[in-house]
N, C-alpha and C positions, 0 to 999 in steps of 0.2 A: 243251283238245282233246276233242272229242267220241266216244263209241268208236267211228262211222265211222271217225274219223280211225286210232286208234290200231289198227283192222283193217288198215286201208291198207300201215301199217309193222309187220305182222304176217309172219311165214315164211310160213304158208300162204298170204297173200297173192301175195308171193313166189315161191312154187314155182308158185301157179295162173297169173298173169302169164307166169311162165317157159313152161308149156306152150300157152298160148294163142299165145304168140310164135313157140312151136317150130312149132305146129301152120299158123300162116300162112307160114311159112316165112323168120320175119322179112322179112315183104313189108308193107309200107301198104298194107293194104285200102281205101283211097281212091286215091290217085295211082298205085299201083303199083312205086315205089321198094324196093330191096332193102335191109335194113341187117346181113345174115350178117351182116359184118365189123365192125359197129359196134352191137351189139344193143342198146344201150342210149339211143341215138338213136330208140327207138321207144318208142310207151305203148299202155298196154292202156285202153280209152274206154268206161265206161257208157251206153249207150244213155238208159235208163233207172234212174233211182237209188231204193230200199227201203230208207232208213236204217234203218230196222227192222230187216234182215236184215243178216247177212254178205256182203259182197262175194260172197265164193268160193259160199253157197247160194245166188247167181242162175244163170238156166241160160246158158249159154255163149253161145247166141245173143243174151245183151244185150249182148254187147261188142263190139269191134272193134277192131284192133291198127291204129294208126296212126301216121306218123311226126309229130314233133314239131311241125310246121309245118297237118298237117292237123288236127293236136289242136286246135292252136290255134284254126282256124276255125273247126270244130265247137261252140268256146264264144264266138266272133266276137268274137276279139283283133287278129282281122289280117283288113284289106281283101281283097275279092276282086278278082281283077282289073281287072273295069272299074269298080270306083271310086277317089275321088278323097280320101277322110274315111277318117281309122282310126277304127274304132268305140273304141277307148282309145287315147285319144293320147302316154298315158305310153310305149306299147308303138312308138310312131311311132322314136324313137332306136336302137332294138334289129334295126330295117330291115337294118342294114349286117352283123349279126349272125349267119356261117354260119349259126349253129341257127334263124332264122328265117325264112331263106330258104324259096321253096320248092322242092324238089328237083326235077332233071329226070328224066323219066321214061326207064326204062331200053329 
């Protein structure tokens, strides 16, 4: 594991995610879904990545708090609507999968 990695599973990591979540209101910054009730159903998304650096020294505007389904897309795990190809097909099974779904908007 690379120390990106072992940042990621870092507290500070942790507390910065927490407020970044708190700050969006546990809302998907893409679709607009709410997850209060289920915070953990959501991720904190690198825009851009400085493995050189800590995670937490990038400034806040590289991130975005999205739900697990938009995450997804963002690294294009999962078809967008109008198509007909999963860009990974392993991830094609995982379809029927609430957490894959994509949520509707509130």
């Amino acid at each position: 594991m690379t120390p990106y990695h072992f940042a990621l599973r870092s507290q500070r990591w942790v507390d910065f995610t927490r407020r970044l979540k708190h700050e969006a209101k546990y809302r998907c910054q893409k679709c607009g879904v709410s997850f209060r009730t289920t915070p953990w159903d959501i991720d904190v998304h690198h825009i851009e990545n400085d493995y050189a650096r800590h995670p937490c020294d990038w400034p806040s505007d590289n991130f975005r708090v999205l739900c697990h389904y938009c995450h997804g897309e963002e690294h294009g795990l999962f078809p967008l609507p109008d198509e007909q190809e999963w860009l990974f097909p392993e991830f094609a099974e995982a379809a029927n999968d609430p957490l894959f779904k994509k949520p509707k908007r509130a």
